[in-house]
Backbone bond lengths (Angstrom), bond angles and torsions (degrees), N, CA, C in turn:
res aa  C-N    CA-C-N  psi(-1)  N-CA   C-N-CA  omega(-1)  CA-C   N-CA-C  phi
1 X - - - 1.453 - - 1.528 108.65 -
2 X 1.510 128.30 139.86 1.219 126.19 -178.09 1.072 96.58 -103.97
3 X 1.639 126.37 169.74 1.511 125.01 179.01 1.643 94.00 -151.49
4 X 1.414 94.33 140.40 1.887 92.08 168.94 1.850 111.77 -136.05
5 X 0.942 98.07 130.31 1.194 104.34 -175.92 1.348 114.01 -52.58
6 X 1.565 96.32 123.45 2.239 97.81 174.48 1.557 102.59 -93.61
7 X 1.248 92.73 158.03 1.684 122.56 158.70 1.548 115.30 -57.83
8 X 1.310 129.08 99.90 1.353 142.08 -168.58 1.738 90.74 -77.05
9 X 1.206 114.63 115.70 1.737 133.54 -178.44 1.915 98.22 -108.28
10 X 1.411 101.23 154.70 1.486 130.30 131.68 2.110 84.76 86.29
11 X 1.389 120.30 174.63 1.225 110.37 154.24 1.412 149.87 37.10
12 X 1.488 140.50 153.20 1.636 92.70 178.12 1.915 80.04 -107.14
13 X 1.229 124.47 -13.10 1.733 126.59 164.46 1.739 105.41 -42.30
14 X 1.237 97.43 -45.95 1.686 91.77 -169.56 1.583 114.65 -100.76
15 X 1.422 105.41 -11.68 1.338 90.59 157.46 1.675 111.96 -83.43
16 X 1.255 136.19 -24.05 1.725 132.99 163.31 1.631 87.71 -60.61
17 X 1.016 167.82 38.48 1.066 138.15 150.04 1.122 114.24 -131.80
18 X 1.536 101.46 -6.34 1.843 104.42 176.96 1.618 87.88 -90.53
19 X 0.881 128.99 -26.48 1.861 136.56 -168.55 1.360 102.16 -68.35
20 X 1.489 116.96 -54.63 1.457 105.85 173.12 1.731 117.69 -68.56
21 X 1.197 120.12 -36.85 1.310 106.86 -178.04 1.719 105.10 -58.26
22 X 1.922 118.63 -33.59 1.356 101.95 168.97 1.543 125.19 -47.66
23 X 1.246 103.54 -57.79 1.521 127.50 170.95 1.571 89.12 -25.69
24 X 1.496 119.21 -102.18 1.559 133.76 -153.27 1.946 97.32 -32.50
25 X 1.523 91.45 -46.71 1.934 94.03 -172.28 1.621 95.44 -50.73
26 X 1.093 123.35 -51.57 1.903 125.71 -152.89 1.740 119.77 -86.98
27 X 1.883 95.79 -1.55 1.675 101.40 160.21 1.582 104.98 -136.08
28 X 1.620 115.98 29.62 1.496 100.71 163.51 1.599 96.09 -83.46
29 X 1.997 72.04 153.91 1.715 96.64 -169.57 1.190 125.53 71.35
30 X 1.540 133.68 -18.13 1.312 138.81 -173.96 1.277 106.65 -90.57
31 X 1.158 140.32 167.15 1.724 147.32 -159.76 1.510 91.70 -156.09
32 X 1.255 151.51 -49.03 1.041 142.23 -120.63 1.432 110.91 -106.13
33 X 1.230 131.85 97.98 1.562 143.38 -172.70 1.805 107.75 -19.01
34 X 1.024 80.32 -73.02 1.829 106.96 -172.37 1.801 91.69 -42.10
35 X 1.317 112.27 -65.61 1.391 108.03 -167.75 1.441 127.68 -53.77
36 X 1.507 107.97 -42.41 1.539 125.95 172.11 1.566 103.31 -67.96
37 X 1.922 116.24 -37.36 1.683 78.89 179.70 1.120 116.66 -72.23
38 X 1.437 115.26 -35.26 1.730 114.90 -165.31 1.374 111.73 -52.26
39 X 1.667 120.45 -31.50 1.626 123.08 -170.33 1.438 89.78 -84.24
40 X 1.268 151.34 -29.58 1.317 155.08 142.47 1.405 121.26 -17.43
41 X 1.584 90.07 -80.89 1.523 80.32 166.88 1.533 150.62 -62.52
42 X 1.277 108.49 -3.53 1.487 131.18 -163.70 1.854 88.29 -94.79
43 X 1.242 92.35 -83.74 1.775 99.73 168.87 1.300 117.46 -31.26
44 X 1.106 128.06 -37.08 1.876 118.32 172.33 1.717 109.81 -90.72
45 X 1.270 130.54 -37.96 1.270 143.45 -170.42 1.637 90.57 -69.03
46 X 1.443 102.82 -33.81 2.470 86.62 -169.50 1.762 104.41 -104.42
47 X 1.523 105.62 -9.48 1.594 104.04 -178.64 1.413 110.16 -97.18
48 X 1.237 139.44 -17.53 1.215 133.28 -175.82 1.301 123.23 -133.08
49 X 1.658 101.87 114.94 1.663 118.67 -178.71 1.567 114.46 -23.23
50 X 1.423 112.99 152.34 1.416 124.17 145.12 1.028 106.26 71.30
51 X 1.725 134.75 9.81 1.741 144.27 -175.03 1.811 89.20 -102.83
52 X 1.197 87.80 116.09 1.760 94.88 144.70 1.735 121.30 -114.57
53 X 0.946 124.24 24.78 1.129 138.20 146.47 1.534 145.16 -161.40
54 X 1.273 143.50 130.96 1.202 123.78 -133.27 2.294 94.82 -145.18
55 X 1.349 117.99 93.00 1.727 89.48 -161.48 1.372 94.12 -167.32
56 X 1.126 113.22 164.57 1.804 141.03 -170.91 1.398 104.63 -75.90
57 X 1.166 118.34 154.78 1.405 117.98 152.72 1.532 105.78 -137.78
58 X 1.363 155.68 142.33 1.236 150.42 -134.61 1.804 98.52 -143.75
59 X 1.127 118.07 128.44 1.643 109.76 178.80 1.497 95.00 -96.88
60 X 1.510 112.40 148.23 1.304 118.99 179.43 1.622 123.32 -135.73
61 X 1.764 84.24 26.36 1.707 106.94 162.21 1.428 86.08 91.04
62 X 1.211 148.52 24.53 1.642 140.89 143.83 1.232 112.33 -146.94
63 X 1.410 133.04 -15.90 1.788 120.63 -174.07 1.919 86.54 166.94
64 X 1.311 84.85 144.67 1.387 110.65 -175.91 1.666 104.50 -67.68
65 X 1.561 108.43 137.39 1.419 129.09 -174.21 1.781 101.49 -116.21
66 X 1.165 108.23 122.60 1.749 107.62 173.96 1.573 108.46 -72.56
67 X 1.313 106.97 137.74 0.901 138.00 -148.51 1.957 106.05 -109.55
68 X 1.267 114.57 -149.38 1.328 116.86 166.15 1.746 122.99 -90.85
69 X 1.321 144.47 117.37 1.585 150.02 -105.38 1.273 93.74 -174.28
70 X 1.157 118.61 159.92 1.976 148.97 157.30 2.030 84.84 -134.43
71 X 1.483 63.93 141.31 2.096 88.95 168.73 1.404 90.20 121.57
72 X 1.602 100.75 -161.15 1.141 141.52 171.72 1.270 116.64 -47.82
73 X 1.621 136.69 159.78 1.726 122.63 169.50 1.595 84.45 -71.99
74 X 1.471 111.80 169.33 1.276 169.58 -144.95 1.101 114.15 -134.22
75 X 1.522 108.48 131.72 1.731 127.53 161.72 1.665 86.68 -59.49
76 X 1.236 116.39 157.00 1.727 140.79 -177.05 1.366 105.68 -96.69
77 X 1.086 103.73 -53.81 1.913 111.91 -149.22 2.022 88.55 -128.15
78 X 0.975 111.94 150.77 1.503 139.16 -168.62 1.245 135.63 -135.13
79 X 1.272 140.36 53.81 1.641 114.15 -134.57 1.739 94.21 -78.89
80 X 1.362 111.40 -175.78 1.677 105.83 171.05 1.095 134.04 -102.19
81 X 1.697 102.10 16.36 1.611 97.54 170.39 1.915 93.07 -103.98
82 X 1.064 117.98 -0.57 1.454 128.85 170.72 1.741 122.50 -52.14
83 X 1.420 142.18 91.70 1.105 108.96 150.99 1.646 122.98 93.95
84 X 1.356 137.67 157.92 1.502 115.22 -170.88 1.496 108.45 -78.15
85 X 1.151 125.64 -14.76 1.860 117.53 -168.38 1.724 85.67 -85.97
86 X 1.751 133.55 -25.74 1.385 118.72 -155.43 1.909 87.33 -87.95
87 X 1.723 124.27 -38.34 1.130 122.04 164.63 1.355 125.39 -25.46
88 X 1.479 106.66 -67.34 1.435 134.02 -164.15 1.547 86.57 -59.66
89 X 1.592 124.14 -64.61 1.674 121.73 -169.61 1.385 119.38 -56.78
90 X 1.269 103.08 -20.90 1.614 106.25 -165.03 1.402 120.27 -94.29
91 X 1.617 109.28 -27.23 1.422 133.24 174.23 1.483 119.68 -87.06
92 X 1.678 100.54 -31.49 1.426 123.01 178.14 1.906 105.93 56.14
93 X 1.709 91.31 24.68 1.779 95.25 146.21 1.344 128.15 -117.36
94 X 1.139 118.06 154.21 1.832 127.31 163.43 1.619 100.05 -24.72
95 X 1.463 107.51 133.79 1.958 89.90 164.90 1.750 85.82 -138.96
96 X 1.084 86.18 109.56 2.123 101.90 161.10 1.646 108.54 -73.28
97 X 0.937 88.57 116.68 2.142 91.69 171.34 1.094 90.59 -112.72
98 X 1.906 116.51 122.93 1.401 105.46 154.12 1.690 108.97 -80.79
99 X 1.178 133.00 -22.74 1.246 122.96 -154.88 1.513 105.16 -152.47
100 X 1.708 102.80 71.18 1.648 117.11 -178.92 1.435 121.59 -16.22
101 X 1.561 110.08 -34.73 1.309 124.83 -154.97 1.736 92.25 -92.44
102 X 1.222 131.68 -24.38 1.345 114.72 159.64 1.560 118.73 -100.60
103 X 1.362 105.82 49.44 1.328 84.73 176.84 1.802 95.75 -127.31
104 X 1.267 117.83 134.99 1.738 129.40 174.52 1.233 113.68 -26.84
105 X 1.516 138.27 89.98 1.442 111.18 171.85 1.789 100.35 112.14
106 X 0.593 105.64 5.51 1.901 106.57 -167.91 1.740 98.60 -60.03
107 X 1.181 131.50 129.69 1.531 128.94 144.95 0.993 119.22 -106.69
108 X 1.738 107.07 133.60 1.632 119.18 -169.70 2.017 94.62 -102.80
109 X 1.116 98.71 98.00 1.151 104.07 -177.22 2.044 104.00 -84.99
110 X 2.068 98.05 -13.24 1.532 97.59 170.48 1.621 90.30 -136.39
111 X 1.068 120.47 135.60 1.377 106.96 -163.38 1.600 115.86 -102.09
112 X 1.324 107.98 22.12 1.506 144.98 172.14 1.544 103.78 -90.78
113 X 0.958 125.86 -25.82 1.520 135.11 -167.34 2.032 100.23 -89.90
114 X 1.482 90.58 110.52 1.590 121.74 -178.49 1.749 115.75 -77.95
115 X 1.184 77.88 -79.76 2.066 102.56 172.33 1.535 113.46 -118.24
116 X 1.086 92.93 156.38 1.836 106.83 -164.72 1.927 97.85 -148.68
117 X 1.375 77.20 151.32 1.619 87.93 -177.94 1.764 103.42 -139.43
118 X 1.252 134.73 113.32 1.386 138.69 -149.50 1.810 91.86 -139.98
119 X 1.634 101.22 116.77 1.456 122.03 178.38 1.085 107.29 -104.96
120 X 1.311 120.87 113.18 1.993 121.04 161.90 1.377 120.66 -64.60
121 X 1.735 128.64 118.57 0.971 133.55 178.39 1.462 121.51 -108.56
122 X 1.519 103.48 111.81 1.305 123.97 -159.97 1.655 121.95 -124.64
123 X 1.135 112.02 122.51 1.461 107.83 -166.92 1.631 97.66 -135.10
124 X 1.443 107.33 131.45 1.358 112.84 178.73 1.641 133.77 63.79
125 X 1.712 86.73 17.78 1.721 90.29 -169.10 2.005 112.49 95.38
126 X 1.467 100.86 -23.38 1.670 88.22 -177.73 1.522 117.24 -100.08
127 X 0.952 153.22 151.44 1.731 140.78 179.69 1.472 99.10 -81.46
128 X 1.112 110.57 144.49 1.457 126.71 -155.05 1.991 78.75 -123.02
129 X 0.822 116.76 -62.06 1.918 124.17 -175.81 1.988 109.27 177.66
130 X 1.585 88.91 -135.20 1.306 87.35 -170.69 1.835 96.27 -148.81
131 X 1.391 127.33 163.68 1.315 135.89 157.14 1.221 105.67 -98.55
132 X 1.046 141.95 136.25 1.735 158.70 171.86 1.358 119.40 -139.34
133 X 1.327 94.70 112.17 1.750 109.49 166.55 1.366 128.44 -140.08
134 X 1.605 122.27 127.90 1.060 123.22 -138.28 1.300 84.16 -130.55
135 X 2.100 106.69 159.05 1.404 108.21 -178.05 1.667 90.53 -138.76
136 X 1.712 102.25 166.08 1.455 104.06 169.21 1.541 115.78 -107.02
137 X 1.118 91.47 23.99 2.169 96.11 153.19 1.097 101.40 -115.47
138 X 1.444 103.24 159.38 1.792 126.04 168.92 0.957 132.18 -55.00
139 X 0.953 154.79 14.41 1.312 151.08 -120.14 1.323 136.74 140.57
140 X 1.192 103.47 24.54 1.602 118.81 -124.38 1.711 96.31 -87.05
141 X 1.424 110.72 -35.44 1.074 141.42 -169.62 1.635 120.20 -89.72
142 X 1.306 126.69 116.19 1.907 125.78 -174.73 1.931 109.38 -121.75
143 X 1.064 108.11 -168.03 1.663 112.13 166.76 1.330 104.90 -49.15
144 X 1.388 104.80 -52.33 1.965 106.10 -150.60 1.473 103.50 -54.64
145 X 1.796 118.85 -43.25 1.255 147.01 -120.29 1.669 74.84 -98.73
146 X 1.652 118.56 -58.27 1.907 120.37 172.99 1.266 103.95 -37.69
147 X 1.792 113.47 -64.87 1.694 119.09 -159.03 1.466 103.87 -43.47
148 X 1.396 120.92 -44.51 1.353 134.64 -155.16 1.735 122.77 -85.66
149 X 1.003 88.43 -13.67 1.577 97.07 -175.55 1.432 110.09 -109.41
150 X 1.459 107.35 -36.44 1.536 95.51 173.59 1.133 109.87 -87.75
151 X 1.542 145.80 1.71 1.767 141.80 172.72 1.549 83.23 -83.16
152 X 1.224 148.16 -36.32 1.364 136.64 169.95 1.586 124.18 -76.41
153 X 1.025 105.18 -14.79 1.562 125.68 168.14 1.854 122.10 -71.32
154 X 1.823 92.20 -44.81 1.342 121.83 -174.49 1.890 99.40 -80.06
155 X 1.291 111.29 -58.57 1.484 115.79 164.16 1.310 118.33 -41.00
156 X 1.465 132.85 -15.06 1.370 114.81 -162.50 1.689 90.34 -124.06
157 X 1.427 113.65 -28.71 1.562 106.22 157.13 1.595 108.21 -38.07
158 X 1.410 106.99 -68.05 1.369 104.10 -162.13 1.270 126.71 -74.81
159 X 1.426 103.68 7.76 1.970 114.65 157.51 1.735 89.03 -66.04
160 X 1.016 143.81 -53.58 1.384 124.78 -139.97 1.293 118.03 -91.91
161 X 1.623 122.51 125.75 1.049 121.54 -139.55 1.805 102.71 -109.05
């Protein structure tokens, strides 16, 4: 299947919603974690402003393992009292940082990275990992920017079969 990146129009609601219908197009038929994040990550890392990093983190029953990513290399290992992706895993909620640098525990695994937005991915009750994407503005991140990432977060759970 070839894929080409569209022009995100209208809203920033309707551009997250033209993004997920990309999303749903770029793991129909696919099952395979690894594959959907990597086309994941590529698709969020080149469609949406002001991200310098866009990527998985995978729990492997003790601390989050990085996964498939656009950006910079990556911290490896994560534990979950670690940092906003170990927050997000440990609480198994959304955690919006406007301003990384006040938040308890923060790791700058890119030290360009301002605000971060970290989705818990959960299927069936067990944590599967996390989506993490980070920007180098402050603020970078609002409601719409939450609504939108975890219905693409939630969509790519439900690729996995």
């Amino acid at each position: 299947m070839s894929f080409a990146s569209q022009t995100l129009s209208g809203t920033k609601s309707e551009q997250y919603a033209q993004l997920l219908e990309q999303a749903r197009g770029l793991m129909q038929g696919e099952t395979d974690r690894i594959a959907n994040a990597a086309n994941l990550s590529a698709l969020l890392f080149n469609a949406l402003p002001d991200c310098n990093w866009a990527g998985f983190y995978f729990f492997d029953g003790t601390e989050l393992v990085v996964g498939p990513f656009q950006g910079l290399p990556a911290c490896v290992r994560i534990k979950l009292d670690k940092g906003v992706c170990g927050a997000a895993a440990s609480t198994r909620q959304t955690q919006r940082v406007h301003d990384v640098e006040a938040f308890p525990g923060h790791i700058a695994c890119d030290a360009a990275s301002r605000s971060e937005l970290v989705v818990p991915l959960v299927k069936d009750g067990a944590l599967i990992g996390v989506l993490d994407i980070d920007s180098p503005r402050v603020g970078r991140f609002d409601e719409d920017d939450q609504r939108g990432i975890e219905a693409i977060a939630a969509a790519w759970v439900q690729a996995l079969q």
